[in-house]
Steps between C-alpha positions, in 0.01 A plus 500: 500500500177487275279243517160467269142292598222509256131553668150621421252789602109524459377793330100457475461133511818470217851448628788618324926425568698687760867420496631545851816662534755438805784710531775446814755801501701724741175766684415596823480175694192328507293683252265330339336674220208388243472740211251438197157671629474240745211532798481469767479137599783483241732703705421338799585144406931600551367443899359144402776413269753590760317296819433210218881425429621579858248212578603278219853537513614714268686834577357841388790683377456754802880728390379566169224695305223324353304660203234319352283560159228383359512567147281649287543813746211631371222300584397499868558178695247389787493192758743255632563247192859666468620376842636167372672624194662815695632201765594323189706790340701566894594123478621516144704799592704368748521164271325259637386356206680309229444712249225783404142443512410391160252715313261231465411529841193788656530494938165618658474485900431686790707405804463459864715652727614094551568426128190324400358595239161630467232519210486824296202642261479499151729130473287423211520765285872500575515164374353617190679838459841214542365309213434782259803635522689165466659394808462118616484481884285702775562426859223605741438430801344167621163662535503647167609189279174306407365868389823551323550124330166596304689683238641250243812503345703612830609345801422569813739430790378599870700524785397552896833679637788722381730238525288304293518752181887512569496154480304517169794752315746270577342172417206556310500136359428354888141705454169325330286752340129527599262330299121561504224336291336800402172266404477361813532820743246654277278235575602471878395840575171594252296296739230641719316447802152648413273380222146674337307195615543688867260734447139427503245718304572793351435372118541829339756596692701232375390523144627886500882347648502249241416763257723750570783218543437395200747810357591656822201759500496745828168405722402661811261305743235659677312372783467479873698445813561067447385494180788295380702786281846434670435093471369549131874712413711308683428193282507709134898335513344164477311547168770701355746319241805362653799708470711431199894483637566863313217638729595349790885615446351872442325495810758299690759800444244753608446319820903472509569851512215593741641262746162267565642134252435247695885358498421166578315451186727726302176558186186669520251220340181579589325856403543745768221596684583877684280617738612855646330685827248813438742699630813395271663845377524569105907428523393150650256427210686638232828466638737753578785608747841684433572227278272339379291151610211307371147635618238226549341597154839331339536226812122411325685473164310178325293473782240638675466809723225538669392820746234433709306792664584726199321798596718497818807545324603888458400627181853609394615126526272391315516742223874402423380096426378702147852465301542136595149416415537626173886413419574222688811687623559753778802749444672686787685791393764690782739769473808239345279192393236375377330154556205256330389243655284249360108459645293306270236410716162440553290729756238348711352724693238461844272771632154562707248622315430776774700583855303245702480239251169449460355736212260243307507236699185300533549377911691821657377825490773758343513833762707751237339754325513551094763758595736269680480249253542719236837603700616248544501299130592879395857430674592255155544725207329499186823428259589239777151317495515521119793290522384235663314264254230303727319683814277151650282517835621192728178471715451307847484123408209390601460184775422191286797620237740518768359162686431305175723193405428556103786496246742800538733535171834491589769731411630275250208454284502872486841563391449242178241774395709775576789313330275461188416832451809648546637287215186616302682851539865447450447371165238790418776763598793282342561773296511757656777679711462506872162408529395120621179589675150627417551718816816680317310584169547831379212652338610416147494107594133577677317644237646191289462207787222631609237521255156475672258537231134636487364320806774578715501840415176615665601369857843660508327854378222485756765419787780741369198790516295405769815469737716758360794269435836645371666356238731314677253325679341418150789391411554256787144367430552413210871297529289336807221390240783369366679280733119347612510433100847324498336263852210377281776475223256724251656661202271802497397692820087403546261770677500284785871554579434889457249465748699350733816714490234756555444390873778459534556919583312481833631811643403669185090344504505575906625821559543716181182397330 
């Protein structure tokens, strides 16, 4: 007897339809077999399927032959979100249920060994793969269902047990859907628990954030041991545009399919802030594996990423970040497949200015010699420094700045600025196909948004020769000039702003003047 169960596998962060196949007929007794390019974890859930109905009781049908596909055969299948609709398929076929499973109806679930369900990856993008292709029901398991329930125009059923799916085939009108206010979650979880008016001092430091937030330019902070770099990054979320619900879906189905939602809140609202370990691999940044998962590059997707200690990272790790800097995407191409993953994000970066700490500071005497230091900034790249917009020194805040009980702006009042000039650019670029951003002009749209006129001319020539900039980096002066232009809301770019997305290539005035 045949028996048919729709479900859904991730390929990249997308999910497309598997229709799972369940064949009982005369065999060798108790085979079990899953054909359909299924993996590993895919062949072993006939073990949990068989412990799960023992303990639910149903009978396996132990004197016949089982055969199992998952259809397209292919496309290679991967994890444990077939469990429940393989169960489903043995039940149907020894007629259990009233009548088939209607089509309208896409079974995700991993099960334990006691018939409870568990969560899966990917639920989301299931959801949406269901929707797409026009069925009107997606059960999931109870873990997965506020992530699921986001997608509108489907309903979402979740169930805790095996017997509770059953249960749902036969009488589908004794289940409530899920319901989720989308608005509400969104604004339940894009709070946070730091704020800008934390750190005391560091002025210019906080100008060159607000600047480079202002269109998501790359900045790299510079400075000592304590300095405040890691407090200063960690609160670039907070002065960063709240997610619009698209965004927040995007990045919520990247986070699905790595395996790190937070269930309980079921949306990513808030910007991701990713913070990887010196010594993360390249497959861990970028992503990677046999097949494919998110790096932290795309788990930073409209957020932030920021490295700290970025000399310490191994050059080779570093050097792959290039493609998603400039595209926005990373693709992972294998043997059979190959895989993009979105990773929009914005780089901050953290690093000494020497190995001790302490070259140019005022109080502590720096011990490493030119050659050392020269080393050591030498371990970031030229094309990778060129693609990072802002270089800033974060110095040692000084005793009455860090004591003092003046005004400190609060994260807020910086994000209405930000907010401002962002607008400032999405109606400039209105026009123009996938650019939104002074940061993603191409050099067409600079040499026509960035007109700088007689005055600002001489400044930019007597930095671009005096420092031997490449043209990149006078490139990324110049869309800087132009964000600091869009903060004072100022149609043309003034000399002043020249001059200060000038100093704002540190590394470049410091060690390659």
């Amino acid at each position: 007897m045949l028996f048919k169960t729709l479900s859904a596998a991730v390929f990249g962060i997308d999910a497309y339809p598997v229709e799972v196949e369940v064949d009982i007929g005369a065999g060798k007794m108790g085979d079990f077999n899953v054909v359909g390019l299924p993996d590993i974890a895919v062949k072993e859930s006939r073990e949990r399927i068989k412990s799960a109905l023992k303990n639910c009781g149903f009978d396996f049908p132990s004197p016949q032959s089982v055969t199992v596909n998952l259809a397209p055969a292919d496309i290679r299948k991967e994890g444990s979100a077939f469990d429940l609709p393989m169960a489903l398929g043995l039940l149907g076929c020894q007629g259990l249920f009233h009548g088939k499973v209607p089509d309208s109806h896409v079974f995700l679930g991993e099960l334990s060994l006691d018939g409870s369900v568990r969560s899966v990856r990917g639920a989301l993008s299931a959801a949406i793969a269901a929707r797409q292709r026009g069925v009107r029901c997606v059960v999931v398991p109870e873990m997965n269902a506020r992530e699921a329930a986001v997608v509108e125009g489907i309903d979402v059923f979740a169930v805790k047990s095996l017997i509770e799916a059953a249960d749902l085939v036969n009488a589908p009108e004794s289940f409530k859907p899920i319901r989720v206010d989308t608005a509400q979650m969104l604004a339940e979880s894009a709070g946070y628990s730091v704020d800008m008016r934390d750190v005391r001092g560091q002025m210019a430091a906080k100008r060159a954030v607000e600047i480079a937030c202002a269109r998501s330019h790359n900045i790299l902070l510079i400075g000592p041991p304590g300095a405040g770099k890691t407090m200063l990054a960690k609160r670039i979320p907070t002065i960063l545009p709240s997610m619009s619900l698209d965004e927040a879906i995007e990045t919520t189905r990247i986070h699905s399919v790595a395996g790190v939602l937070d269930s309980s809140r079921g949306l990513v609202g808030a910007r991701p802030f990713r913070s990887p370990h010196h010594t993360i691999s390249d497959a861990g940044l970028i992503g990677g594996g046999a097949v494919p998962r998110p790096g932290e590059v795309s788990l930073g997707h409209n957020g932030v990423l920021f490295l700290d200690e970025l000399p310490e990272f191994q050059r080779n790790v570093l050097e792959v970040m290039r493609q998603p800097l400039e595209d926005g995407q990373v693709t992972i191409s294998r043997a059979a497949l190959s895989v993009c993953f979105p990773s929009r994000f914005m780089l901050a970066a953290a690093m000494n200015p020497c190995p001790c700490g302490f070259f140019g500071d005022p109080t502590r005497e720096c011990h490493c010699t030119p050659m050392q230091i020269q080393r050591y900034v030498s371990k970031i790249s030229g094309p990778l420094l060129d693609r990072i917009d802002i270089h800033i020194e974060v110095p040692a805040v000084k005793y009455k700045e860090l004591r003092g009980n003046g005004h400190v702006e609060p994260s807020e009042a910086v994000r209405e600025r930000v907010i401002r000039a962002r607008e400032i650019q999405l109606r400039r670029y209105a026009g123009e196909k996938g650019v939104y951003a002074n940061s993603q002009m191409p050099p067409k749209l600079i040499r026509k948004h960035c007109e700088i006129g007689a005055e600002g001319e001489k400044p930019l020539e007597n930095a671009i020769q005096r420092l031997g900039l490449s043209a990149r980096a006078h490139d990324r002066i110049l869309k800087v000039a132009r964000t600091i232009a869009d903060l004072d809301s100022a149609e043309d770019i003034a000399p002043r702003h020249i001059g200060e997305a000038i100093q704002y290539r540190t590394l470049d005035r410091t060690y390659w003047a």
